[in-house]
C-alpha positions as CSV (number, residue, x, y, z in Angstrom):
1,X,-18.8,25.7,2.5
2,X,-18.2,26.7,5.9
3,X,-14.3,27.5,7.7
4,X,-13.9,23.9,8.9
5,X,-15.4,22.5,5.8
6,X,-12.8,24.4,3.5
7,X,-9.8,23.3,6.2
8,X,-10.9,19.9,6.5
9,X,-11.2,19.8,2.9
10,X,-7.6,21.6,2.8
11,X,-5.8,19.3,4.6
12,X,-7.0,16.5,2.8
13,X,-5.6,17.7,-0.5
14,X,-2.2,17.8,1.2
15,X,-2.0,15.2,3.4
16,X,-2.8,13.0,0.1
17,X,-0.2,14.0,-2.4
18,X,2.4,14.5,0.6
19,X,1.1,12.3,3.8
20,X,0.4,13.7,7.0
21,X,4.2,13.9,8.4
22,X,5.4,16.1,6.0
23,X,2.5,18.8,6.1
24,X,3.0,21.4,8.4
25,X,-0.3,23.8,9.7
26,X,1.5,26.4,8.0
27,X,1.1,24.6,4.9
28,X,-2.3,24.0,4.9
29,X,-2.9,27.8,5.9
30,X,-0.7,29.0,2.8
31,X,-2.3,26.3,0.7
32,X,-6.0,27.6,1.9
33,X,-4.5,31.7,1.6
34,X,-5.9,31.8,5.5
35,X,-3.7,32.6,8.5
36,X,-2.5,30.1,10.8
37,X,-4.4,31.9,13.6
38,X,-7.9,31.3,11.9
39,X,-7.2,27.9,11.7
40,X,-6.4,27.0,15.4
41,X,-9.4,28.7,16.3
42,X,-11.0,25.6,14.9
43,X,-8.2,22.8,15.7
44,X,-6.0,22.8,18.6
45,X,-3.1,21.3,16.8
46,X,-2.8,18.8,13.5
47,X,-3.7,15.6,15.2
48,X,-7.2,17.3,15.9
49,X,-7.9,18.4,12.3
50,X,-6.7,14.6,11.0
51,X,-9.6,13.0,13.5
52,X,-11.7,15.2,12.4
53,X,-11.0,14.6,9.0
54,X,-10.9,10.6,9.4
55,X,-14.4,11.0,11.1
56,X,-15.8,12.7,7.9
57,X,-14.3,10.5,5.0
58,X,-15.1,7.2,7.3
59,X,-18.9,8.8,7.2
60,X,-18.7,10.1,3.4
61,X,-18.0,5.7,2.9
62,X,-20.4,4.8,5.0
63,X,-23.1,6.9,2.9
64,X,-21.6,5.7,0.2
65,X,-22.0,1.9,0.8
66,X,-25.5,2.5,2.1
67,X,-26.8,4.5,-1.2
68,X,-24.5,1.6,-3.4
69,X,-26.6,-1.2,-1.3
70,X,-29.7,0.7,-1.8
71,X,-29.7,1.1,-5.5
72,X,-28.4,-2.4,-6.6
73,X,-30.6,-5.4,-7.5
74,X,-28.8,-8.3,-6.3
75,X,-25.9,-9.1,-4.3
76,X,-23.4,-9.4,-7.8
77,X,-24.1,-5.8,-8.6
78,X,-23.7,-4.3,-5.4
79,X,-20.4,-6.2,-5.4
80,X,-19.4,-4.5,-8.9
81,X,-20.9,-1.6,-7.6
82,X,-18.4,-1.2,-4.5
83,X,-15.3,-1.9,-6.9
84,X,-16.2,1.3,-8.8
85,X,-16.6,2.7,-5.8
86,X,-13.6,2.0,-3.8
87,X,-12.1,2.5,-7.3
88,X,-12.3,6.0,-7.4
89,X,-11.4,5.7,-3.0
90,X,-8.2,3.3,-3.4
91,X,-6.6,5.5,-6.7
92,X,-6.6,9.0,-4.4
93,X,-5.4,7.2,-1.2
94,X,-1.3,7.5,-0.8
95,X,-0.1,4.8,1.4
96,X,2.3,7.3,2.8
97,X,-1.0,8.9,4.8
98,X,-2.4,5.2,6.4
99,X,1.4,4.9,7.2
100,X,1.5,8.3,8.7
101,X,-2.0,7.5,10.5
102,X,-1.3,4.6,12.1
103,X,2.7,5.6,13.5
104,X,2.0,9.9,14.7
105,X,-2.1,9.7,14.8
106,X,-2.9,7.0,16.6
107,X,-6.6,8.1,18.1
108,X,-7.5,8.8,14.3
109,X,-6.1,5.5,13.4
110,X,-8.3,4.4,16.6
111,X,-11.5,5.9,14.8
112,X,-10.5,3.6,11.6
113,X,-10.1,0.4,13.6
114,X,-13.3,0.9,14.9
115,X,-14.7,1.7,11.7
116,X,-13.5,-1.5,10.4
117,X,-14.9,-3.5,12.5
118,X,-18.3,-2.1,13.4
119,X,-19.5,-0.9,9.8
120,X,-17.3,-2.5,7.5
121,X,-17.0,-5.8,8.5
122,X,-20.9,-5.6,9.8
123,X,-21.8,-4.9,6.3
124,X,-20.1,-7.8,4.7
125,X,-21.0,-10.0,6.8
126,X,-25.0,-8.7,5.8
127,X,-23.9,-8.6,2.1
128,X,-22.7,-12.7,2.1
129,X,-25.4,-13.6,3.8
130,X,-27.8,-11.7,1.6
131,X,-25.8,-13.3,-1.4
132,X,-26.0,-16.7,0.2
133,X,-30.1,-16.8,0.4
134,X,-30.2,-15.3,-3.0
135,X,-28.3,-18.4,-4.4
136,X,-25.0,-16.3,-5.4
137,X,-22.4,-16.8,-3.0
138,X,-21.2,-20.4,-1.5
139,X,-23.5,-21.3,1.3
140,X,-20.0,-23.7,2.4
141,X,-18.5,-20.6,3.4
142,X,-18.0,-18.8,7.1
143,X,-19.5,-15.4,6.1
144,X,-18.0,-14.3,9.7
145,X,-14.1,-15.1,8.8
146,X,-14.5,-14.2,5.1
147,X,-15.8,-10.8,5.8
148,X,-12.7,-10.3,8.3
149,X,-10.6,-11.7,5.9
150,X,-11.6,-9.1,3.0
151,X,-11.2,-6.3,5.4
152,X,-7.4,-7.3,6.4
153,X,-7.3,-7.6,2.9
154,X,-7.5,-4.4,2.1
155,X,-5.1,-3.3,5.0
156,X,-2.7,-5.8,3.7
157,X,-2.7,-4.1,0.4
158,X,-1.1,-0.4,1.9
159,X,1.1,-2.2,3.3
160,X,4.6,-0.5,1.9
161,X,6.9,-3.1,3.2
162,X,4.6,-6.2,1.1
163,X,4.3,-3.6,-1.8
164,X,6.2,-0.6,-2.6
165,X,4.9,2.1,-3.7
166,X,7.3,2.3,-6.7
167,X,6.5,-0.9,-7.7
168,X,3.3,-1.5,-7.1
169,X,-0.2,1.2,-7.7
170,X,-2.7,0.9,-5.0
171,X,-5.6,0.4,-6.9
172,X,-4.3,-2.6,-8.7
173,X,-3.4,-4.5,-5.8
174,X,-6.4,-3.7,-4.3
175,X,-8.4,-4.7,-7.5
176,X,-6.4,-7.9,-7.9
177,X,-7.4,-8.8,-4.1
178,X,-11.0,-8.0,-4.7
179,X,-11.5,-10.1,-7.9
180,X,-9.5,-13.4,-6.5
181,X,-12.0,-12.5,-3.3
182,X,-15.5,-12.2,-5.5
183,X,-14.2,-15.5,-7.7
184,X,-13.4,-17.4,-4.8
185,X,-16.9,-17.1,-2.8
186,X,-19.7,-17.0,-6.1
187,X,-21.7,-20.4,-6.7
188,X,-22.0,-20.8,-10.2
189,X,-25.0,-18.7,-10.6
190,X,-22.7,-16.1,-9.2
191,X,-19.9,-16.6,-11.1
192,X,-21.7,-16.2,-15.0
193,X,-23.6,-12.8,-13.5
194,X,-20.1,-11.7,-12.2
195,X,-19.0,-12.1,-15.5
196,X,-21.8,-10.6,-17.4
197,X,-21.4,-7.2,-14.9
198,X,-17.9,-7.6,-15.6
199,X,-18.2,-7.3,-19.0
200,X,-20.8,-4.5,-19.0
201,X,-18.3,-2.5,-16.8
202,X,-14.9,-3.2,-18.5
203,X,-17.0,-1.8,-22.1
C-alpha cells in the first residue's frame, strides 16, 4: 500500500467513527504513527485528502455495481445483490460524515452530486429498463423519475433531522426504503422471484 493509500485509508477510519469536523490532521497523523509533515507532502490541507477520498470510495461503488451487474442473472438478483451490497456500505457510513460533507466540504460533496446523477441514477435507469423488457418490473412506470426518486431516497435516509441517529440505525432505514421501493415497481413475475431471493438470503 503506498503513503497516500495508507492516509487515505487513515482518514477514512476516523472520519467514520468521528465525522470529518471533529478530526484534526494531527489525528490522522498520530492515528497512522506518521508525522504531520509527511502527510501535507501529499495533501495541502484536510479538505484535499476528503476529495480525494470521496473520489476513491465513489469509484470503489462504481466497480462494485458494475462486477454486481455483471455476475447476476436477471434484473431480481442484481436487485438483492445491490442490498447486500449497500448493506455492508450503509452499516459503516456515520451520518455525522455526509453531514459534515455537505456543510465544511462542499467541492467533495460537489464530486458526490455528480456521482449521483451521472452513474447512479444512469445505472438505475438501465437496470428498470432491463427489468422492464425482461417482464420483472411494471412497464406503467417512469423508469426516469423512479430512478431519481430511489437516489433521493437514499439521501433522505442520512438525513439527521427526519431520523436521528439515536433513534434510528442507518441501515434499517435504508433497508426499509429499498424493500417498499423493489415491492412497489415488480410485476407479479417479479414479485414471487423477489420473494424466492429473499428467502434464499434471509436463510
Amino acid at each position: 500500500m503506498s503513503q497516500i493509500e495508507r492516509i487515505i485509508q487513515g482518514g477514512e477510519e476516523l472520519f467514520l467513527t468521528a465525522g470529518i469536523k471533529s478530526v484534526t490532521m494531527d489525528d490522522i497523523a498520530k492515528h497512522l504513527g506518521m508525522s504531520k509533515k509527511t502527510i501535507y507532502q501529499f495533501f495541502k490541507d484536510k479538505n484535499e485528502l476528503v476529495i480525494a477520498l470521496v473520489k476513491k470510495k465513489l469509484q470503489d461503488d462504481e466497480d462494485q455495481m458494475c462486477a454486481i451487474i455483471s455476475q447476476s442473472g436477471n434484473v431480481i438478483e442484481e436487485m438483492i445483490n445491490m442490498m447486500k451490497c449497500s448493506e455492508e456500505i450503509f452499516s459503516r457510513i456515520n451520518p455525522i460524515v455526509v453531514h459534515d460533507m455537505q456543510k465544511y466540504h462542499p467541492d467533495a460533496w460537489k464530486h458526490f452530486q455528480n456521482f449521483k446523477a451521472d452513474v447512479l441514477i444512469h445505472t438505475l435507469e438501465e437496470l428498470l429498463t432491463k427489468g422492464i423488457k425482461q417482464g420483472y418490473i411494471r412497464p406503467d412506470i417512469d423508469v426516469k423519475i423512479l430512478a431519481r426518486m430511489r437516489v433521493s431516497q437514499v439521501e433522505l435516509g442520512f438525513n439527521a433531522s427526519v431520523f436521528p441517529v439515536a433513534e434510528f440505525s442507518a441501515w434499517k432505514v435504508q433497508y426499509q426504503f429499498l424493500e417498499h421501493f423493489n415491492y412497489g415497481i415488480c410485476t407479479l413475475k417479479g414479485y414471487k422471484l423477489l420473494n424466492q431471493y429473499k428467502n434464499i438470503h434471509d436463510e
